[in-house]
N, C-alpha and C positions, 0 to 999 in steps of 0.2 A: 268336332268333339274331341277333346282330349281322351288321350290313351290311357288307363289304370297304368301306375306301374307294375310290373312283374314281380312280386313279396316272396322270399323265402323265408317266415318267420316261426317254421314249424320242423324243427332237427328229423323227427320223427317221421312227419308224413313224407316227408324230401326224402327220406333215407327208403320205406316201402313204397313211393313213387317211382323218382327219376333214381333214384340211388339202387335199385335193381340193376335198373337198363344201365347202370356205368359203371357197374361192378363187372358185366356181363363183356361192354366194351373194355370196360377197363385191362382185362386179363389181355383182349386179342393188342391190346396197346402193349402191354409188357411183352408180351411174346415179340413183337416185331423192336419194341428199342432191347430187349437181349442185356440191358445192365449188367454188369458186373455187380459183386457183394461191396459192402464196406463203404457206400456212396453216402455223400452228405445232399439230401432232397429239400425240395422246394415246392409245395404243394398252392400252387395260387389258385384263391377263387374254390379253395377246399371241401364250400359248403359243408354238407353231413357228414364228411370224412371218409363218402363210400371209395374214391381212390385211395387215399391217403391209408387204409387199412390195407389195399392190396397190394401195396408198395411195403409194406412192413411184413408182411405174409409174406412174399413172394421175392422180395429183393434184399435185403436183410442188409436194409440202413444203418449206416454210423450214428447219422441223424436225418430226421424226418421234423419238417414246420410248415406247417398252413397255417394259412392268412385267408380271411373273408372281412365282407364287408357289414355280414348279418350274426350278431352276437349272440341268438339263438342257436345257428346251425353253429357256431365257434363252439356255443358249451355242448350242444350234443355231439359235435365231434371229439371233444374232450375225453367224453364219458364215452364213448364206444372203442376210441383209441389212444389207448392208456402207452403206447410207446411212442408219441407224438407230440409237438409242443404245438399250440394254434392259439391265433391272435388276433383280433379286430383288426383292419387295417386296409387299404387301398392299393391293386393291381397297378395304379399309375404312379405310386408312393411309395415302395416297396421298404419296410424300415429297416433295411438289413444293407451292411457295408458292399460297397463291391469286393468281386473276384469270391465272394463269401459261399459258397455251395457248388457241387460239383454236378446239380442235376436239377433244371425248373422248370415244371410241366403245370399247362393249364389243361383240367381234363372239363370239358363243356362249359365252359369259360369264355372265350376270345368273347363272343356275340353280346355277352353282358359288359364289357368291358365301354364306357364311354370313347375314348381313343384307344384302341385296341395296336397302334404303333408305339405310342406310350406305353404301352403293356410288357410288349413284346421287348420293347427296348430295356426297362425296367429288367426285366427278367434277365436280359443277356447282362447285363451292369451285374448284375447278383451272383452271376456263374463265372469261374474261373476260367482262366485263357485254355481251351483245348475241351470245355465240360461242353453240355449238351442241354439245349434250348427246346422244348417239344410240347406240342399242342395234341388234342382230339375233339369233334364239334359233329355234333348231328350236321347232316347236309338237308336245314330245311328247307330251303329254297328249290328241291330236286327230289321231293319226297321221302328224305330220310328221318322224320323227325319221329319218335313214336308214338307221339299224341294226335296224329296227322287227322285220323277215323276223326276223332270230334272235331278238330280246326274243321274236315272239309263238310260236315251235317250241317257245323253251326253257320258256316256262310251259304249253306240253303236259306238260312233262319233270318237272311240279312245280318247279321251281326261278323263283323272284323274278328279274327284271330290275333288278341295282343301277341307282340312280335318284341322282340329283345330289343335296345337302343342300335344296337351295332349288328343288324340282321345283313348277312351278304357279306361279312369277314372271315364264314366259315366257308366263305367257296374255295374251290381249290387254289384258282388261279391268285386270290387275293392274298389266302394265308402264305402262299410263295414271296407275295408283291411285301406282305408284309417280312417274312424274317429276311428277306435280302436286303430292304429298308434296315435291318434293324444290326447289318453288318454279320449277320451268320453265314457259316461256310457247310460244305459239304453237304446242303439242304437235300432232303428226301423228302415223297409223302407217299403215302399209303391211304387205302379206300378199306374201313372195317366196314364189316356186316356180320349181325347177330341179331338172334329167332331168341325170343319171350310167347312163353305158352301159359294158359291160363284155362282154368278147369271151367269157368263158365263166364259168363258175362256180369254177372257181377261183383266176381274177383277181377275181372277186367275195371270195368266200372269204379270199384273204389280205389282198385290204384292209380286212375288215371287222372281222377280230377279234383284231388284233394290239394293239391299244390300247386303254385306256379301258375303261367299262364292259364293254364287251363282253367283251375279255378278262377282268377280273375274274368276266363271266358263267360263263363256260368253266371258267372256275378251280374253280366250285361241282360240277361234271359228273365223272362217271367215265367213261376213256377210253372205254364202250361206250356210255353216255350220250350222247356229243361224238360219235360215229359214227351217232347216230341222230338226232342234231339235224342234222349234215351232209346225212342223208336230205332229214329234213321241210322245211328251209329250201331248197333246192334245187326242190323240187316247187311251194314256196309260191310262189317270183319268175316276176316276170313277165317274158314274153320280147316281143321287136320281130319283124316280120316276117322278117328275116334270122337270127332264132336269138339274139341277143343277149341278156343280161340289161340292161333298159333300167325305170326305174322314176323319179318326180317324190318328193322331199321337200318340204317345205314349213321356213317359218318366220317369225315375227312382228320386225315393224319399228315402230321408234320413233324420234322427235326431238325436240327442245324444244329452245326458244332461252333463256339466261341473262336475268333481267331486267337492261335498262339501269339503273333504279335498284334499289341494294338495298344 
């Protein structure tokens, strides 16, 4: 049976979705690349804008441009960050000169990416000799992902968890295989983790499956199906002392510097 693809056609629901949890990552990512002010940014794979906001918050860009492939999330990222330029456009196409920005970060990217060395390459062609090349990725494959509670219900249910085209580019060892592939220097990675709480289950609930895989998940399910995964996922999370749903995601970090010569 063919796979659904994975849609992000809803700026919104992506943004009070996964756009939490990578706002949330997003911060423990800036704190570790340390930027300097004044930098010209490169936001690939930008979707809702929820990095591309905390890079203007927090690092205080010269310039700031994301690129995606979904022209939904392009105008809702427009409209939420108004000191940003964002474009239709392709991670392996990048439509920008080389040597052109001093900083190109995919933040939950790589795994959607068709050729994910294309990507990476692309990115290093767009940054100037000495600038900085840097990635962040749920580590789905090792239980970092934070929609994991309903992936593991619904394969009680028989039903497959749709998975990204380029699932397994977010392993450690691979995203090293790939920026070393892609002629970066100085490469580092780091391992974020960050806790998302939620007052009851179904604030949990609606932010979990209203976008992206997930819902594509649901899509497979018949409505008595989808009431019995509501069950089991409900039972599986974990609670905080006050009653809370409270649970840690994980996911893999990378950086590499552009060679001076090349």
């Amino acid at each position: 049976m063919t796979q659904p693809p994975i849609r992000f056609d809803d700026g919104a629901a992506y943004d009070r979705s996964m756009g939490a949890w990578s706002r949330l990552a997003g911060d423990v990512f800036l704190d570790w690349l340390a930027p300097a002010s004044g930098l010209r940014w490169l936001d690939v794979g930008c979707g809702s804008g929820a990095f591309s906001a905390r890079v203007l918050e927090r690092a205080a860009p010269a310039e700031l441009q994301g690129i995606d492939p979904s022209a939904a999330q392009i105008e809702f990222a427009a409209s939420r960050v108004p000191g940003g330029t964002f474009q239709v456009g392709d991670a392996m196409a990048l439509p920008f000169p080389a040597d052109r920005f001093d900083v190109a970060i995919m933040a939950l990217v790589i795994f959607f990416v068709p050729d994910p060395a294309k990507g990476v390459a692309e990115m290093a062609r767009a940054v100037r000799p000495g600038g900085q090349v840097a990635a962040y990725a749920w580590n789905i494959n090792e239980g970092g992902f934070p929609f994991r509670h309903v992936q593991a219900a619904a394969q009680t249910l028989g039903a497959t968890p749709v998975r990204p085209p380029s699932a397994g580019a977010e392993r450690m060892e691979a995203l090293q295989a790939l920026w070393q592939g892609a002629g970066l220097e100085s490469i580092e990675t780091h391992t974020i983790s960050v806790r998302r709480s939620f007052a009851d289950f179904e604030a949990y609930w609606q932010s979990s499956t209203v976008t992206g895989g997930t819902r594509a998940l649901l899509a497979k399910l018949s409505e008595a199906e989808r009431g019995v995964l509501r069950d089991r996922v409900n039972e599986a999370l974990p609670r905080d002392e006050e009653g809370r749903i409270s649970y840690l995601s994980h996911a893999n970090a990378i950086k590499g510097r552009v060679p001076s010569a090349r």
